[in-house]
N, C-alpha and C positions, 0 to 999 in steps of 0.2 A: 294603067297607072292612076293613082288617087288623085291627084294634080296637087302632090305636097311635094315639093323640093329643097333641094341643098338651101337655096335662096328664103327661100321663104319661113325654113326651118333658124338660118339666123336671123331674119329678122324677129320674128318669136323671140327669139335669144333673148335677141339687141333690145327689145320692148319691154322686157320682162326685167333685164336687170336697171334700164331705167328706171322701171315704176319701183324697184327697192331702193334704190340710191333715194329718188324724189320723197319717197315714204320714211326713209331712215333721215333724211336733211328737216322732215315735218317733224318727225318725233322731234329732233335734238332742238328745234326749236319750240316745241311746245315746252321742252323740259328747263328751257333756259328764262321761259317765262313763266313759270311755278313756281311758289319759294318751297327748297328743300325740305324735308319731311323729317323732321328729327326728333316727333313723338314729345314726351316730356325734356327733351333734353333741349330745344329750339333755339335759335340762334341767341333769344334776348334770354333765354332763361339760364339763370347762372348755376350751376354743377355744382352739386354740394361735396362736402369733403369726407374727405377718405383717408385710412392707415389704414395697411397689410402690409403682410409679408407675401413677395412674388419672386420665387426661385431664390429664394435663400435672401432677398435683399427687402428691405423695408423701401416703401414708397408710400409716401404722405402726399396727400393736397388741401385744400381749400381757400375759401374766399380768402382774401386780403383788404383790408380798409385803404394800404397806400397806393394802392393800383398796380400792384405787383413788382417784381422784383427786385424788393429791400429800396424802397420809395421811388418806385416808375421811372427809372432812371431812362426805359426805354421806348416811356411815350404812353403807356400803357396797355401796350399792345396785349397785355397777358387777360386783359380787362379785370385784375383786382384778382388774380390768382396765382398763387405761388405750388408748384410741385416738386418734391423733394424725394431723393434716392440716397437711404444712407444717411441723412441730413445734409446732403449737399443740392443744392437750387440745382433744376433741372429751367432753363429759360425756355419757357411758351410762351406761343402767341395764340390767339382766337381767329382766323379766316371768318371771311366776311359771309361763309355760308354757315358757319356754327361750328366747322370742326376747329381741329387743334393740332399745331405744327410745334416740334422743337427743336434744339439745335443737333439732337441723333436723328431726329424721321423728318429731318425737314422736306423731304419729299414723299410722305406717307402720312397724309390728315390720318386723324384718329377722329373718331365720334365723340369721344368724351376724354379728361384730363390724366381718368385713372387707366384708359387705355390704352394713349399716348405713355405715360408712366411705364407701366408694364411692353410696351413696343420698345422701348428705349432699354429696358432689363436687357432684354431678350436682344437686342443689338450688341450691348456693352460688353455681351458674353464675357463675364465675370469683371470685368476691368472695371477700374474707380471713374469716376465721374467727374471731369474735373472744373474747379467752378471756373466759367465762365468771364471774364475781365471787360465791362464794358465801360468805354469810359475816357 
């Protein structure tokens, strides 16, 4: 017999998927001390604006001078950005990491405004949009 056993063989195991867990808890910690990679589009850098057509519906965005939606009523969360489906306000907010939440993907960031926009199409499957009442 080689002198490898039942025993010995889990411990291997047992050592082996510790060093991944210990190596996966290093990763997520390196990654949480990195700031996000978002190329040209970076947290502080503001998303320039955009009109198309996406699946039959128009979706507009860009800057706004009152800090977004129809004079910042909601603190400015949008940071000075209004986006529109149809010509109706689509309400986003900017995440503290760059991306972009709204009231259809509020659990699906998008990277950019016309992203989020077009995620929000494509959720509403065909249905109107309806504005939003804050207040």
């Amino acid at each position: 017999m080689s002198g490898f056993t039942r025993r010995k063989a889990l411990g291997v195991a047992a050592g082996a998927t510790a060093g991944l867990v210990a190596a996966g808890a290093a990763h997520a910690a390196v990654q949480q001390a990195e700031p996000p990679a978002h190329g040209a589009q970076g947290a502080t850098a503001a998303p320039g604006a955009f009109d198309e057509v996406y699946k039959g519906r128009r979706i507009q965005g860009g800057p706004t001078h009152d800090g977004g939606h129809g004079g910042g009523h909601h603190g400015g969360h949008g940071a000075g950005y209004t986006v529109r489906i149809d010509g109706e306000e689509l309400h986003v907010m900017r995440n503290a990491d760059g991306t972009w939440i709204s009231v259809i993907n509020h659990y699906e960031p998008q990277a950019t405004p016309k992203a989020l926009a077009r995620a929000a199409v494509t959720e509403l499957q065909g249905a109107a949009l309806v504005p939003l009442a804050l207040g």
